[in-house]
VEXSESE-464911 format. One record per residue: residue in one letter; residue number from 1; x, y, z of N, C-alpha, C in turn. Coordinates in steps of 0.1 Angstrom, whole numbers. Each point is the difference from the previous one (the first is absolute). Layout:
('a'; NUM; (X; Y; Z); (X; Y; Z); (X; Y; Z)) ...
! end
This chain:
('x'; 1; (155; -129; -94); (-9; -7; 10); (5; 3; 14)) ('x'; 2; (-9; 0; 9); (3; 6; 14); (-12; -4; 10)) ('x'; 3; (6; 0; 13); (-7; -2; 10); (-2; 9; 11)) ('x'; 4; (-12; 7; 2); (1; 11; 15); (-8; -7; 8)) ('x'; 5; (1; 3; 9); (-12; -3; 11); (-1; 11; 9)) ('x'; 6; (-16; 4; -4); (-7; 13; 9); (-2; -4; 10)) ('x'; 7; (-8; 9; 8); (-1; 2; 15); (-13; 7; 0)) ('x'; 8; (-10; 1; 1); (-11; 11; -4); (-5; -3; 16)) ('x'; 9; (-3; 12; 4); (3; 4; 15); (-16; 7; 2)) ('x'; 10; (-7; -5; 11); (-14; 13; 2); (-1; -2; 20)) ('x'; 11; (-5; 13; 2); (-1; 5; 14); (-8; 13; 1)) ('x'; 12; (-6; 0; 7); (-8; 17; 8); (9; 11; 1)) ('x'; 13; (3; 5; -15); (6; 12; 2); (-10; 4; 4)) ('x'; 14; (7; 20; 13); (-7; 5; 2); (10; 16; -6)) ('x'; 15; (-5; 10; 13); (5; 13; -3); (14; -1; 10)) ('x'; 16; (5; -12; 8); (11; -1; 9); (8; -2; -10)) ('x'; 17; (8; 11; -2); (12; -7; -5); (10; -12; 3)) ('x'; 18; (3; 5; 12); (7; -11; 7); (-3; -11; 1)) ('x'; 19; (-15; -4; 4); (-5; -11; 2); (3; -8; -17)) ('x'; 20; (-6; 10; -10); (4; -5; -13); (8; -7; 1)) ('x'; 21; (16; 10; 1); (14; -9; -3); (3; -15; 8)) ('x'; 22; (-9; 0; 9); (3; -11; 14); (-5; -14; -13)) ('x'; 23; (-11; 6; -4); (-7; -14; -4); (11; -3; -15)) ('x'; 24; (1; 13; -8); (6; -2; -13); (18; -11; 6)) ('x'; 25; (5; 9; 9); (11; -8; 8); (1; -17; -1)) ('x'; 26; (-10; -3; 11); (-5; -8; -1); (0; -12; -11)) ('x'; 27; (-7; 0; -10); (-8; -2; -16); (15; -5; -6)) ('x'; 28; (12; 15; 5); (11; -6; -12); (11; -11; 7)) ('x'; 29; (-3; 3; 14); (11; -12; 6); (-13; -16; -2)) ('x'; 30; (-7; -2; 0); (-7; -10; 2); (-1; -4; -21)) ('x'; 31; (1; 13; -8); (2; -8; -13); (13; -5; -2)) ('x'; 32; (9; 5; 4); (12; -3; -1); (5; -12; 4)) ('x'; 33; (-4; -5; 11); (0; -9; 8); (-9; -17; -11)) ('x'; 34; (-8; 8; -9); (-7; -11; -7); (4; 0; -16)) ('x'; 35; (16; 12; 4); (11; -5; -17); (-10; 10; -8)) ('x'; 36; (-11; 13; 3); (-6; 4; -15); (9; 11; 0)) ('x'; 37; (3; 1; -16); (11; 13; -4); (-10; 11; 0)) ('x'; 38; (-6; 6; 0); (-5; 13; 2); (-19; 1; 9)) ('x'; 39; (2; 8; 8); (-10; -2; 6); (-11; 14; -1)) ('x'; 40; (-17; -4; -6); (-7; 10; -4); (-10; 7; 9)) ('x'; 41; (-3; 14; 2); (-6; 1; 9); (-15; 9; -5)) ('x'; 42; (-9; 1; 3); (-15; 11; 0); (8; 10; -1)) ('x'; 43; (-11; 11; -10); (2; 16; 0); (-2; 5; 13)) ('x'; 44; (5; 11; 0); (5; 9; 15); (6; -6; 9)) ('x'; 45; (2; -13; -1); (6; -14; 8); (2; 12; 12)) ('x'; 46; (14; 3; -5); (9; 14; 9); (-9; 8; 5)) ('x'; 47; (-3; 9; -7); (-4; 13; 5); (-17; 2; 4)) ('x'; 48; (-7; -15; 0); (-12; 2; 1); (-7; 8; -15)) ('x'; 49; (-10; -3; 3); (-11; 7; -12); (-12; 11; 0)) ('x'; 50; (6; 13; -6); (-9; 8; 2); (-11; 1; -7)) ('x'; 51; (-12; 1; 13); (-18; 4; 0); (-4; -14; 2)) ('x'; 52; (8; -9; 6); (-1; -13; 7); (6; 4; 16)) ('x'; 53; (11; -1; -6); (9; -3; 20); (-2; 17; 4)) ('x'; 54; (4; 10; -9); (1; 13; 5); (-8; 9; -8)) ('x'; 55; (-6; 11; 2); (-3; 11; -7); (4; 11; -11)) ('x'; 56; (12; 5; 7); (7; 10; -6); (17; -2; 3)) ('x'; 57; (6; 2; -9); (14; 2; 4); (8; 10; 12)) ('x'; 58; (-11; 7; -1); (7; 10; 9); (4; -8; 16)) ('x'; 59; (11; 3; 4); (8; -6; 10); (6; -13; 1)) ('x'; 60; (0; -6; -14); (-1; -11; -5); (18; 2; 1)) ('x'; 61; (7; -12; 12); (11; -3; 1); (11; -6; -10)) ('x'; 62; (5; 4; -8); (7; 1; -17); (15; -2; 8)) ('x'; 63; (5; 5; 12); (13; -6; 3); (-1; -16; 5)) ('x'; 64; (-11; -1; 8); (0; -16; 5); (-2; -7; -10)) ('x'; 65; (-10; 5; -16); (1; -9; -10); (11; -4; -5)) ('x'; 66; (10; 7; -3); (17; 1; -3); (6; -10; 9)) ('x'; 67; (-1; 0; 12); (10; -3; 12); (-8; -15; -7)) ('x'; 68; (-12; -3; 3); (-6; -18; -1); (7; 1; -17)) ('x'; 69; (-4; 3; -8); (3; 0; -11); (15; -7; -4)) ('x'; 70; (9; 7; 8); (14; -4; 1); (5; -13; 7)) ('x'; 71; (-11; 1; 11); (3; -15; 7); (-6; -15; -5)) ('x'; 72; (-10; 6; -15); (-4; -11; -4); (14; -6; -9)) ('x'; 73; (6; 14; -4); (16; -4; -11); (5; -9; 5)) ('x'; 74; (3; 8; 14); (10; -11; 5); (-5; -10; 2)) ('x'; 75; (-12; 0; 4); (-3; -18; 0); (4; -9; -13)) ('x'; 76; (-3; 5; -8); (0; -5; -15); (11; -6; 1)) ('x'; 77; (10; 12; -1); (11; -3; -1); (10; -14; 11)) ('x'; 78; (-4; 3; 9); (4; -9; 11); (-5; -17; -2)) ('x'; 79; (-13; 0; -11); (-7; -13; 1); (3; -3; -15)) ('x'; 80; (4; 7; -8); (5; 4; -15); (-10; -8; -3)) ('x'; 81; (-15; 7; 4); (-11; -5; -15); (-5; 18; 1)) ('x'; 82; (-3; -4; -17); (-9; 14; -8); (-10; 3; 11)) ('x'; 83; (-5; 11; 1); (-16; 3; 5); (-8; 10; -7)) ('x'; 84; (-12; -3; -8); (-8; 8; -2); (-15; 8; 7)) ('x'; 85; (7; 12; 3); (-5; 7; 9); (-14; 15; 0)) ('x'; 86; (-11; -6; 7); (-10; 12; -6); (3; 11; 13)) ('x'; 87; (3; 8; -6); (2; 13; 13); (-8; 18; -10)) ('x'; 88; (5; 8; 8); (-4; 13; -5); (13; 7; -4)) ('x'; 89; (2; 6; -11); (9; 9; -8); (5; 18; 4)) ('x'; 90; (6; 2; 9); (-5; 13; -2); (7; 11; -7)) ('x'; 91; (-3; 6; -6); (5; 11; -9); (1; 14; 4)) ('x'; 92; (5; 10; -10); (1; 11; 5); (-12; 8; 8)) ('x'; 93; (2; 13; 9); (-9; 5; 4); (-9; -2; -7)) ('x'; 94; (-18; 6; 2); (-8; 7; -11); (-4; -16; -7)) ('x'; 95; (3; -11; 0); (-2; -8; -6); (-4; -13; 8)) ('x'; 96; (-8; -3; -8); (-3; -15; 12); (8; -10; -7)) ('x'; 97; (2; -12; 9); (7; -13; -2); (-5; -9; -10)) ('x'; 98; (11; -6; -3); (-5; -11; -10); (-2; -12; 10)) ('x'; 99; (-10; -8; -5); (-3; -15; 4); (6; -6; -4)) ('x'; 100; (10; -5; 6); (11; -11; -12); (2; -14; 10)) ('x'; 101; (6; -8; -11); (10; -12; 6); (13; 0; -3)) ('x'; 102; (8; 2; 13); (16; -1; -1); (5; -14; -6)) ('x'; 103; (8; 0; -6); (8; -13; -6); (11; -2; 9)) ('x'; 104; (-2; -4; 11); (15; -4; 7); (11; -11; -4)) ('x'; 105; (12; 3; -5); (8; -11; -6); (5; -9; 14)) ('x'; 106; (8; -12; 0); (11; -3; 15); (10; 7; 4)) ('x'; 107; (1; 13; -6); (10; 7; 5); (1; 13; 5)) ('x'; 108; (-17; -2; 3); (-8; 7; 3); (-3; 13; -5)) ('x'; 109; (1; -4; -15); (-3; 20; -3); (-10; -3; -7)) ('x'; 110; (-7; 14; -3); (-10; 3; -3); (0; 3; -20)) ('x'; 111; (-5; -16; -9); (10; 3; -14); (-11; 3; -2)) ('x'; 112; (-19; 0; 3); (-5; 7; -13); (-18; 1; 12)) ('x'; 113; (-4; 11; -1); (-9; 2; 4); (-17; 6; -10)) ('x'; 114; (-6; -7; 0); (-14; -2; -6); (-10; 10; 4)) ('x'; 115; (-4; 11; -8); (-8; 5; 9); (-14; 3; -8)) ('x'; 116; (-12; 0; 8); (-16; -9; -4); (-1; 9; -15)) ('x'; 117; (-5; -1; -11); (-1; 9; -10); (-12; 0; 2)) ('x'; 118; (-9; -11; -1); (-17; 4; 2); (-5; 1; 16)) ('x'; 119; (-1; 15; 2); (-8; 0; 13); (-10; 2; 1)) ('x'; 120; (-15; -7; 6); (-7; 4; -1); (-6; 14; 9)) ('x'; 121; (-12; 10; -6); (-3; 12; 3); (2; -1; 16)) ('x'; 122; (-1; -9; 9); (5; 4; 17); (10; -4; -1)) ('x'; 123; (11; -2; -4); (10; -2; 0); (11; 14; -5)) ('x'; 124; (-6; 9; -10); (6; 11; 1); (-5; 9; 3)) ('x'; 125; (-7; -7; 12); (0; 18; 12); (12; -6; 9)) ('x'; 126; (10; -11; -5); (9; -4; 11); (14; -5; -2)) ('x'; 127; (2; -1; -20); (13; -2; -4); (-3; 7; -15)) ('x'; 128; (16; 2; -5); (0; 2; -14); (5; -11; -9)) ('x'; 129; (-7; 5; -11); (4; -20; -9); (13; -1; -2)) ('x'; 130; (2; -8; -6); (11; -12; -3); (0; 11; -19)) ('x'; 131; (14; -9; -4); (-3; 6; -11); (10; -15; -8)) ('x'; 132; (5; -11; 7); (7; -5; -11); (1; -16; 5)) ('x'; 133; (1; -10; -8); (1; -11; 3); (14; -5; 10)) ('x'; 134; (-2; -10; 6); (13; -4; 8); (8; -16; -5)) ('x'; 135; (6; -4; -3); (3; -13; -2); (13; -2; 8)) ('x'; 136; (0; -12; 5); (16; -5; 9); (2; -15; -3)) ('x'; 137; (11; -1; -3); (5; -18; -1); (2; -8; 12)) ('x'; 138; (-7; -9; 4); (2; -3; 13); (3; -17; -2)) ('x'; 139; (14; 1; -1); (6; -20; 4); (-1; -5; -16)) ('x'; 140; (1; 11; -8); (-5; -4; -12); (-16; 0; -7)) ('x'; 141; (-5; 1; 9); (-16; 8; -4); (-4; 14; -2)) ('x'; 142; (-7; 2; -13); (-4; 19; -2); (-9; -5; 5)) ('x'; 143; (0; 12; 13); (-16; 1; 8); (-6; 20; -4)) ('x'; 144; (-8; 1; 4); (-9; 10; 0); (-5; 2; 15)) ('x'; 145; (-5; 16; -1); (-7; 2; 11); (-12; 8; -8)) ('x'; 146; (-9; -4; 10); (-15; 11; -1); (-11; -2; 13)) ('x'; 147; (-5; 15; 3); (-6; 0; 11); (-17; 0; -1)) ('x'; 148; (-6; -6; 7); (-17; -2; 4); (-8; 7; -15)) ('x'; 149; (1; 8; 2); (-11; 11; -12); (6; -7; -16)) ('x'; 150; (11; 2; 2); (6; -5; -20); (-6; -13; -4)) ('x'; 151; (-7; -6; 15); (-3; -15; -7); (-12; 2; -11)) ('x'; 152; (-6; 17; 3); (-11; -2; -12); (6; 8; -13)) ('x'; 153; (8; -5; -3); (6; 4; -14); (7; -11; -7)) ('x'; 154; (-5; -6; -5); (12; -12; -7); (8; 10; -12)) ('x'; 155; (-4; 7; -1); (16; 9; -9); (12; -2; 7)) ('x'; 156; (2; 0; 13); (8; 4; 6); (3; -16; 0)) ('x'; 157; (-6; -12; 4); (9; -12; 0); (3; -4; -13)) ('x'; 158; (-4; 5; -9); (1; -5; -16); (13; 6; -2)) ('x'; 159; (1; 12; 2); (16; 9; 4); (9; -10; 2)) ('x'; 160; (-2; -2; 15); (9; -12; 6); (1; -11; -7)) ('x'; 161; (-6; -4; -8); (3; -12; -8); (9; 5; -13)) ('x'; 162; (-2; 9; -3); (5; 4; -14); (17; 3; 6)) ('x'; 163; (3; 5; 11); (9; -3; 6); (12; -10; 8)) ('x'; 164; (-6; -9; -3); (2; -16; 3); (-1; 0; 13)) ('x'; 165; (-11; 3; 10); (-1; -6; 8); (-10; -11; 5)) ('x'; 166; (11; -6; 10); (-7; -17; 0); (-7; 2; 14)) ('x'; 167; (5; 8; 9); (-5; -3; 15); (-4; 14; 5)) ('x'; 168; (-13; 7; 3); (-5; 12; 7); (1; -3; 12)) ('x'; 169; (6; 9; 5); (-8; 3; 20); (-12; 13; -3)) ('x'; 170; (-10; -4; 4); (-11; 8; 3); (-6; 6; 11)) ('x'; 171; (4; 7; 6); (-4; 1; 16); (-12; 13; 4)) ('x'; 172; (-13; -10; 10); (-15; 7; -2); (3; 7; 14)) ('x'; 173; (-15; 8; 3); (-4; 2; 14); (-12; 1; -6)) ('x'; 174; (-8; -13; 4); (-13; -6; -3); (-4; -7; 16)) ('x'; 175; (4; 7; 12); (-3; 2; 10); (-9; 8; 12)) ('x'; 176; (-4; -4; 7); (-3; 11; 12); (-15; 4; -5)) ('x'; 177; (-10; -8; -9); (-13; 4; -9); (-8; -9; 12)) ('x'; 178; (-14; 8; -2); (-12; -7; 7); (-8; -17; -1)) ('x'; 179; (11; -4; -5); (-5; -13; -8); (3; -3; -14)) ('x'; 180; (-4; -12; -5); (-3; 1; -12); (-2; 13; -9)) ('x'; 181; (4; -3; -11); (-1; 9; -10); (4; -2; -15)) ('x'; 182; (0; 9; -7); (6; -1; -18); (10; -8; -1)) ('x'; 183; (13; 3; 12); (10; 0; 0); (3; -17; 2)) ('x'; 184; (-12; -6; 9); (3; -12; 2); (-2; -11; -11)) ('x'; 185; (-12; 9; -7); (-2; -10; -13); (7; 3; -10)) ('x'; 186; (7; 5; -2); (6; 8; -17); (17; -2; 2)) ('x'; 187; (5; 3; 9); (17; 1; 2); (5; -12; -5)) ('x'; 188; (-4; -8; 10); (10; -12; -4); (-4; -4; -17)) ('x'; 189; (-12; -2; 0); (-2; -6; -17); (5; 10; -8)) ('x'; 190; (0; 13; 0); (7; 7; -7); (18; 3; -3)) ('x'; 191; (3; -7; 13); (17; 2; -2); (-3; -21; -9)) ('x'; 192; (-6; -3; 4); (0; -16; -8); (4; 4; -17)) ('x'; 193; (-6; 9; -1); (-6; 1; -15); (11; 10; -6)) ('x'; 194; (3; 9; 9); (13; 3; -9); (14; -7; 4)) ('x'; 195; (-2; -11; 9); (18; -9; -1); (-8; -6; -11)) ('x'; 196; (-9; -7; -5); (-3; -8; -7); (4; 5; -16)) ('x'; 197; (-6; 13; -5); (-1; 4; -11); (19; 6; -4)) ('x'; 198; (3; 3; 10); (16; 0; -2); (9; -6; 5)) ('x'; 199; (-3; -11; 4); (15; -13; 5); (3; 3; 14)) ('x'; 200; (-4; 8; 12); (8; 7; 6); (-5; -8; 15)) ('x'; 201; (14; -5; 6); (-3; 2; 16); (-1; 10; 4)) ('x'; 202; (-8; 3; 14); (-8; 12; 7); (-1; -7; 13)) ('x'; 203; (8; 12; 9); (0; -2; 11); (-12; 10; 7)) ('x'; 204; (-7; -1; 7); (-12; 7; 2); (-4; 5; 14)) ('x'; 205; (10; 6; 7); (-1; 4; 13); (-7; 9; 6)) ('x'; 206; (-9; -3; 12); (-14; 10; 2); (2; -1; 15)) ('x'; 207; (-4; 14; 8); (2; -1; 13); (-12; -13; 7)) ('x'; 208; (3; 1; 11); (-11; -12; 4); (-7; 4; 9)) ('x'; 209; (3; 14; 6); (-10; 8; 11); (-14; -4; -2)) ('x'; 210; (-11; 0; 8); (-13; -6; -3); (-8; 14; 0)) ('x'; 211; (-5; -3; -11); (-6; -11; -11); (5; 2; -10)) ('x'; 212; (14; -10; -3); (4; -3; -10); (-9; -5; -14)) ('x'; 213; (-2; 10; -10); (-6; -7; -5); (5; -11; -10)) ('x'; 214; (11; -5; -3); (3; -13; -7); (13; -2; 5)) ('x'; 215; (10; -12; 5); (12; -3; -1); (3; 1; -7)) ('x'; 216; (16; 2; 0); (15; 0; -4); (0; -13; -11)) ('x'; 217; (0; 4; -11); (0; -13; -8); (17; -2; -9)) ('x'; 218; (5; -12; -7); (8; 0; -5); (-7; -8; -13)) ('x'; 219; (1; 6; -10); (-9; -7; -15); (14; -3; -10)) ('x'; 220; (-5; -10; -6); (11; -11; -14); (-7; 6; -14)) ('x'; 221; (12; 1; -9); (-7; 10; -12); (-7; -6; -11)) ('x'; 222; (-9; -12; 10); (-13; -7; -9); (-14; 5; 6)) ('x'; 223; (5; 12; 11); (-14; 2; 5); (-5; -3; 15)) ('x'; 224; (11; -12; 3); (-4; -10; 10); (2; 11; 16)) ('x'; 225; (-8; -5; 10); (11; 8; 13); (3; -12; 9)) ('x'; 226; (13; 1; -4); (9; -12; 1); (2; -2; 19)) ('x'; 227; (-1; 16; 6); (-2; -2; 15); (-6; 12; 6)) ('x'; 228; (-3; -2; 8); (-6; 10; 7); (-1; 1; 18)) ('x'; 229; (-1; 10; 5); (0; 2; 20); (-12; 4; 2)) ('x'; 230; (-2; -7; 15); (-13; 2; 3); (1; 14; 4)) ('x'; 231; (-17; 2; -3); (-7; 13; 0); (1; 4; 14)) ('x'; 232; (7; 13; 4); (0; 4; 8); (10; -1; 13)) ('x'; 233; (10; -12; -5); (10; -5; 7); (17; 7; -4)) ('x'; 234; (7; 4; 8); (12; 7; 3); (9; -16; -5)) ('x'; 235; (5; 3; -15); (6; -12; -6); (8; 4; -6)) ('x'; 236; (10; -10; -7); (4; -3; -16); (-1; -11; -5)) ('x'; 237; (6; 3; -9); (2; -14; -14); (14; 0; -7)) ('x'; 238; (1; -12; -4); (16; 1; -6); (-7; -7; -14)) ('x'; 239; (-2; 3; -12); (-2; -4; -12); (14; 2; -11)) ('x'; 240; (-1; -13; -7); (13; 1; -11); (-3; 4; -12)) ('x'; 241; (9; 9; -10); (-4; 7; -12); (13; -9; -5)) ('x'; 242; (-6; -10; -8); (9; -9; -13); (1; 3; -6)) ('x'; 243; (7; 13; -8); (-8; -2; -17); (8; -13; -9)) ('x'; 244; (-1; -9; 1); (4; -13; -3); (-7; -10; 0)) ('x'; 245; (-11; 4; 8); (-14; -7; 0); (-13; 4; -13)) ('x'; 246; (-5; -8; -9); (-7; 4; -5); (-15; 3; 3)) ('x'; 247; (-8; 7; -5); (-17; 0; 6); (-7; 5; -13)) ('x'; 248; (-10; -9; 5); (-12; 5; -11); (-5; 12; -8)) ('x'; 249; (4; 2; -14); (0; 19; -1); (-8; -5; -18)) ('x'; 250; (-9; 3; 0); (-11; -4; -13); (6; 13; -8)) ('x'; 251; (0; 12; 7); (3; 11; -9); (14; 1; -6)) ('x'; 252; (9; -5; 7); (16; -3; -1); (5; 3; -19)) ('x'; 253; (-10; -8; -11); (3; 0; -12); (-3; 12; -8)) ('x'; 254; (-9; 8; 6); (-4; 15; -1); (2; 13; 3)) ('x'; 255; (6; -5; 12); (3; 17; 10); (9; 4; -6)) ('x'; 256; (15; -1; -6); (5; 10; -5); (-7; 10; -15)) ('x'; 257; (-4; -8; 0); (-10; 7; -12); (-11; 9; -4)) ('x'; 258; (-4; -3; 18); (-13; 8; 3); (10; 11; 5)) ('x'; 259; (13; -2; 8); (5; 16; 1); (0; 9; -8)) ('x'; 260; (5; -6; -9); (4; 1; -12); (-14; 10; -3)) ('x'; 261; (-11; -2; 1); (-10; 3; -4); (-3; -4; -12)) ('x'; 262; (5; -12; -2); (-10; -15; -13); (-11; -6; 10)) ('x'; 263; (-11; 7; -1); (-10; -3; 7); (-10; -14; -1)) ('x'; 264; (6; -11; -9); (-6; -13; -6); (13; -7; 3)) ('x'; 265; (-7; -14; -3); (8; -11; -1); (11; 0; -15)) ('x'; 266; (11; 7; 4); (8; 4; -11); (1; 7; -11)) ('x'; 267; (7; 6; -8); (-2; 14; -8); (-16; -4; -10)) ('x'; 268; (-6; 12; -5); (-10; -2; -2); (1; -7; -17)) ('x'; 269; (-12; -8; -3); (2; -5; -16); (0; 14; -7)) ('x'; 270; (8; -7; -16); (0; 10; -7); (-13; 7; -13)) ('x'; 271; (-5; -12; 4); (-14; 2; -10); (-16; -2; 14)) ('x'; 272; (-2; 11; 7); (-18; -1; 9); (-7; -10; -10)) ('x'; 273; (-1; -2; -10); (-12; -6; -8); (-2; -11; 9)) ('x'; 274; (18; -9; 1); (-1; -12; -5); (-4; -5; 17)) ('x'; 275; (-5; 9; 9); (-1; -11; 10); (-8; 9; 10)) ('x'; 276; (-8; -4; 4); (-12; 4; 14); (9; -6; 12)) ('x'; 277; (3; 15; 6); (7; 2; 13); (-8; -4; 10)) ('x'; 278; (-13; -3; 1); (-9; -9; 11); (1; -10; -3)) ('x'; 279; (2; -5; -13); (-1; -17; 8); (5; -7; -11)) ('x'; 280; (13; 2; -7); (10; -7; -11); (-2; 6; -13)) ('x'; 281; (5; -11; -8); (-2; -2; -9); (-15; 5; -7)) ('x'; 282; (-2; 4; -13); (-14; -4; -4); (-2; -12; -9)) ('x'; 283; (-9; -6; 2); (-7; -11; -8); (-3; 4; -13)) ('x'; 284; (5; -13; -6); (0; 6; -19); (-18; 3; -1)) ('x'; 285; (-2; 11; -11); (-16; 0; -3); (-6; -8; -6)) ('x'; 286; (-14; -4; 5); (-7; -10; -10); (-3; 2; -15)) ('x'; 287; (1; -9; -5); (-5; 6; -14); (-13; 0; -5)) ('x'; 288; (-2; 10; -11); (-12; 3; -1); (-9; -6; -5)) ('x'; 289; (-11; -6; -3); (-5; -9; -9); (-13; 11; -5)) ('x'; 290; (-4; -10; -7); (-11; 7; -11); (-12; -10; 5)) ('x'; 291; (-13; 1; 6); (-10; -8; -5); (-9; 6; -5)) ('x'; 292; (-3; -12; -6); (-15; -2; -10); (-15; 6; 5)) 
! end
């Protein structure tokens, strides 16, 4: 049993790096200051988001990303809380960057970095995928990372559960849109539905540039969204992950079994005759009579 308490962080990234780090800066002395062990941030938090904030990589500043990148360690390190971090990856020549989130420990190194596996089609004219899951122990919690696009795959959170994890950071750029949109109706009820179907806190960090289309939410792994920041407001939140606390989980007496791939309410009977899978038991037959 164990106790963390997140930090789930949103602000107007743009293509300033600098400006980035000022705000990310910012975010970790003011969580720290409110006791949360690790503090969560939006994809590209760092490096901004490309075919949003910028166009093309080309002249795209990769030493200043490094130099802020380093100074978020030290921050880490100096405030000794975790930070999970959405920035840009860069790789060898010839190859584009991965979209990832850094796992910053308090000692400020860099123990496991996450990079997007599902991108969608504009998204790889501008990174290469991910290819593997990430998990980190944080204060005694297995947490997970996963970025904006994976939210439409529950393979991947079913993964995470089959792995024992209890708490995801999820970090969106569901920002900088003309309004309303898919995004505002579908996101949040959809990360509801997979903390719900697998036990999991979800930290849910989304830039707040306008038009944000949904806040930063923090969801309980009954489904519930236990907190949330106003739309469009430069904030955080400090939310507590108990797992000591119990919550409402109806599937709880099944799920290992459905991993399992026992697709019913426990292994199947040994005789089909004896029972109608829609709706019990069968009722004994009437008997026959004869009339006159």
């Amino acid at each position: 049993m164990a106790v963390l308490k997140v930090a789930t962080c949103q602000f107007p990234v743009s293509s300033d790096i600098g400006r980035n780090a000022r705000y990310i800066r910012d975010h970790i002395r003011a969580a720290a200051k409110r006791r949360a062990h690790v503090v969560h941030f939006p994809e590209g938090a760092l490096s901004g988001y490309p075919g949003l904030d910028f166009d093309t990589w080309d002249g795209f500043d990769w030493d200043l990303l490094g130099a802020e990148t380093d100074g978020v360690r030290r921050l880490a390190k100096e405030k000794h809380v975790w930070v999970i971090l959405g920035s840009s990856h860069q790789l060898s020549p010839g190859h584009l960057p991965h979209n990832c989130l850094y796992a910053i420990d308090p000692r400020g190194r860099i123990v496991e970095r996450y990079d997007k596996r599902f991108c969608t089609p504009r998204d790889l004219e501008y990174y290469t995928v991910g290819d593997h899951f990430s998990v980190v122990r944080i204060k005694g919690v297995t947490c997970g990372l996963l970025l904006c696009y994976d939210l439409r795959f529950p393979e991947l959170f079913r993964e995470y559960k089959k792995r024992g994890v209890e708490c995801l950071f999820v970090s969106f750029y569901n920002a900088r849109a003309r309004g309303r949109n898919i995004h505002t109706t579908i996101m949040r009820p959809t990360l509801q539905a997979r903390a719900a179907t697998n036990g999991f806190r979800i930290s849910a960090a989304n830039p707040s540039g306008y038009y944000q289309s949904w806040p930063s939410a923090f969801i309980a792994p009954d489904g519930t969204i236990a907190a949330s920041l106003r739309q469009h407001r430069t904030d955080l939140m400090v939310n507590t992950v108990d797992t000591r606390r119990d919550f409402y989980d109806p599937s709880a007496p099944f799920r290992d079994d459905a991993m399992k791939g026992i697709l019913q309410s426990g292994p199947p009977v040994d005789d089909p005759r004896s029972q109608d899978r829609r709706c019990g038991p069968l009722p004994p037959r009437p008997e026959r009579r004869n009339h006159a």
